[in-house]
N, C-alpha and C positions, 0 to 999 in steps of 0.2 A: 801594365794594363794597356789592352787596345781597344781599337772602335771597330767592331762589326755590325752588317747591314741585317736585320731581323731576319731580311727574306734567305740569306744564307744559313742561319740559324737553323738544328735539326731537334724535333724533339720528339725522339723514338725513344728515349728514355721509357723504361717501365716504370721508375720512382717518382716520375712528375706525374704533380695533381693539377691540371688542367679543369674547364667547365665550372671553376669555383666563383664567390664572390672575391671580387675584387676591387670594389668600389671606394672603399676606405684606401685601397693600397693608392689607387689613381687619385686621389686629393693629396694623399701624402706628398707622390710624385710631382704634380702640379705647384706644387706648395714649396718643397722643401728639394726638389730634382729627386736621382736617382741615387739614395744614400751606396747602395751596397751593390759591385757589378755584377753582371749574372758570370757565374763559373759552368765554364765549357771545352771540353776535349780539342785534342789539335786537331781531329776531323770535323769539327763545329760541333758535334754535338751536345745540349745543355745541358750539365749535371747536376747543377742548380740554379734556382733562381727561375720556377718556371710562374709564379705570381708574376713575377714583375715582368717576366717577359709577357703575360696576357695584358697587363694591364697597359702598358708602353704600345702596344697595341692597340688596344682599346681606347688611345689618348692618339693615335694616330700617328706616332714615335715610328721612325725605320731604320733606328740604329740605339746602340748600347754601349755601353765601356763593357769589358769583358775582361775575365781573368782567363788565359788559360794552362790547364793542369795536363802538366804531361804525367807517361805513366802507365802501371800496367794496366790490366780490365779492370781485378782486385783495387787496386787502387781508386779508382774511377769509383766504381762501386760505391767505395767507403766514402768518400764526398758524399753522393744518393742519399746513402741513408742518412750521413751525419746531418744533413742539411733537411732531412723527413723529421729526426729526431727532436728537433726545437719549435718543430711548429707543438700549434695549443689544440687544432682539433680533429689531434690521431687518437685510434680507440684504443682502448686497452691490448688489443688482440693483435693490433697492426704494430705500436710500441712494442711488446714483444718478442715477435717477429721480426723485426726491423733489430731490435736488440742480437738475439740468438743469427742471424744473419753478420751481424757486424763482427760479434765473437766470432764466427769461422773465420771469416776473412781475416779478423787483427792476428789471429793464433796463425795462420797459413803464411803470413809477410811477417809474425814473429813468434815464432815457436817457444809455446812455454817449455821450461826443462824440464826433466821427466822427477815426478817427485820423489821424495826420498822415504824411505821409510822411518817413523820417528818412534823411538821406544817408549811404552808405556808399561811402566812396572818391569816384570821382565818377559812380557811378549814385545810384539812389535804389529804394528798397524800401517796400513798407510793414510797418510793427513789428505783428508782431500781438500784440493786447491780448486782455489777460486777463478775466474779468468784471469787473464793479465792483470796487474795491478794499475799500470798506464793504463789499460783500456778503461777500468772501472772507475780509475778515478777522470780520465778522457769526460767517461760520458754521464757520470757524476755530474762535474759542472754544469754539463748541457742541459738535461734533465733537469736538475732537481732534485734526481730522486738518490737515494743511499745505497752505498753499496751491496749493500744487502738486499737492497728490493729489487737492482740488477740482474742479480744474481736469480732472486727467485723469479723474477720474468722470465729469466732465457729460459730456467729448468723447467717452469711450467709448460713451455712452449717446444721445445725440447720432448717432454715425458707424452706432452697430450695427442691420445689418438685420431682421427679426421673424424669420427663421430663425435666426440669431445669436441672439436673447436665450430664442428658444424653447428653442436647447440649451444655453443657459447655466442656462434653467429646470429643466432635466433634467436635468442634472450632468455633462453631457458637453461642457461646454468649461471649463478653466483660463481664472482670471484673466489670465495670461501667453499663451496660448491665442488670448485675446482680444482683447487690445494689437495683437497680427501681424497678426488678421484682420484687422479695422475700417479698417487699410491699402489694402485694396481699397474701391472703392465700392460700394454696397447690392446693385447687381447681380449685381456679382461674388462678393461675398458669398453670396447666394443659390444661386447655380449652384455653390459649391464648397466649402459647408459640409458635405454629408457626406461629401464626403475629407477636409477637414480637421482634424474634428474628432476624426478617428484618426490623427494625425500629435503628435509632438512639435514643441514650440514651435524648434527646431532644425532641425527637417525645413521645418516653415511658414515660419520667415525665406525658408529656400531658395524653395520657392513661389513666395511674394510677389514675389520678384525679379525669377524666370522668368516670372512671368502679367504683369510689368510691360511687361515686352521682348519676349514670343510670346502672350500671353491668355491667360485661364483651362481651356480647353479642352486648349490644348496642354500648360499645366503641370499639370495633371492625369492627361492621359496620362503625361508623360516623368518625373512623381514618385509613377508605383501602385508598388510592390514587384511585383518579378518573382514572389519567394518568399512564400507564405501568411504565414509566421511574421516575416516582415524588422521587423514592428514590435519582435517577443519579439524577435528578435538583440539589434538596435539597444539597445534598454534595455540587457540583461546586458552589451553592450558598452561602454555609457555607464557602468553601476557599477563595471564592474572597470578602469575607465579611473581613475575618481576614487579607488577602492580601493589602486591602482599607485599614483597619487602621493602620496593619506595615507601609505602605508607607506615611500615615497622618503623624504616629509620627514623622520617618525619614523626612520629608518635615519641622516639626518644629523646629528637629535639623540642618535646612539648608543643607542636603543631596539633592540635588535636583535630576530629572530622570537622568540626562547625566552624572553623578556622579556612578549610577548604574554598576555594572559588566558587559561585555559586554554580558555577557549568559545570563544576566536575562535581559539585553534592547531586545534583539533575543525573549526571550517570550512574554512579555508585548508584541510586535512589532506582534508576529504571532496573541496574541490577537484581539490587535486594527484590523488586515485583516481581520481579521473570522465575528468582526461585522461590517464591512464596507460593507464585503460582503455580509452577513447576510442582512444586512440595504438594499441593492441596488436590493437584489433580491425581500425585503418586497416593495419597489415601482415600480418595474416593474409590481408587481400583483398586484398592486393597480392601474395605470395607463390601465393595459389590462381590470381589471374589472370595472372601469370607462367607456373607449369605447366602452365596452359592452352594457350599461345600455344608451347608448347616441342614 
């Protein structure tokens, strides 16, 4: 470990997140010094550790302990992200990214073997392999998260076409949303992202199946809503589906309705009006369009 002067310090880094708070970092440092040194290239530049270089700054600090990592670009790189990878408030979309990013590079500095074909019954398949198992379990501990969920970030990210992650940038696609899509490939995706991105993941399975069997054009036509509102049906229909059977089970645990909180009997109760009324106003139109015809 050495002491460099900040003002030497480069951070052209595209993996540093700069402009952030850092307020809690600078009490730490104040408090407790500089637990962890900032990691940087033999040509100064910082590969990680760009909090603490704002904050060290902002405390009026003009030097640091530093580690430095020699090494190729790839390498360097993989610091970047490992060190993007542990922070708490990267998005879903950038975690992925940052995942499928790390996979090239770990597979380019260690070449998985090529796999083998494994016999089932008496054909033969090939197994498909996972990324490196070092790297999954690597970034496993980092994360959190399972190898399996690894796994399905990078291929999400991976499969998904720029109009896919443009609406996933915009909030208008579900995680879940996303899995269905990605099922098609980039073109199709393209072409049928803004119907789909107004569908629930329910409606999309269906989709998916029919674009597999007639293409996207046709399952686009034969799954628009006839009716404006069929998306607002479908939900209310969807809750008061799961709403029937929460209250089925509760009914077999002998909870019966007057057992109920008195806010949810208030609902159920506005219910029951809505189709009373509902109901009384469907036979008064049937009653007037009856003496009509008489």
């Amino acid at each position: 470990m050495q002491i460099k002067k900040l003002d030497d310090l480069k951070v052209t880094n595209p993996y540093l997140r700069l402009g952030t708070d850092v307020s809690s970092l600078e009490k730490s440092i104040q408090t407790l010094g500089l637990i962890a040194p900032l990691v940087i290239s033999s040509d100064n530049v910082i590969l990680a550790g760009a909090r603490r270089y704002q904050a060290l700054l902002n405390l009026g600090r003009t030097e640091a302990p530093v580690v430095i990592v020699e090494g190729n670009s790839l390498e360097k790189e993989l610091v970047s992200i490992d060190e993007n990878l542990v922070r708490k408030d990267l998005t879903k979309m950038e975690i992925e990214t940052h995942l499928r990013r790390a996979k090239e590079i770990y597979q380019t500095l260690f070449p998985d073997p090529t796999p083998e074909a494994v016999p089932v019954s008496e054909e033969k398949i090939t197994k498909e392999v996972l990324p490196a198992e070092k790297f999954l379990t690597m970034v496993s501990e980092k994360t959190g998260l399972s190898p399996k969920q690894i796994h399905e970030a990078i291929s999400r990210d991976e499969l998904s076409s720029e109009e896919v992650r443009e609406a996933r940038l915009n909030g208008e696609l579900s995680l879940s949303q996303t899995n269905e899509i990605v099922k098609l490939n980039k073109e199709e995706q393209s072409r049928a992202i803004d119907h789909l991105k107004e569908l629930p993941v329910r409606e999309i399975k269906k989709f998916i199946k029919l674009a597999k069997v007639q293409g996207v054009e046709k399952a686009i036509k034969q799954s628009t809503p006839l009716h404006p509102h069929q998306k607002d049906f479908d939900e209310v229909e969807s809750l008061l589906k799961k709403a029937l059977k929460k209250m089925a089970q509760l009914d077999l645990e002998g909870i019966s309705f007057e057992k109920y909180p008195e806010s949810l009997q208030e609902v159920l109760a506005q219910i029951e009006d809505s189709e009373t009324s509902q109901s009384k106003h469907f036979s008064r139109k049937n009653d007037f369009d009856g003496d009509s015809l008489q």
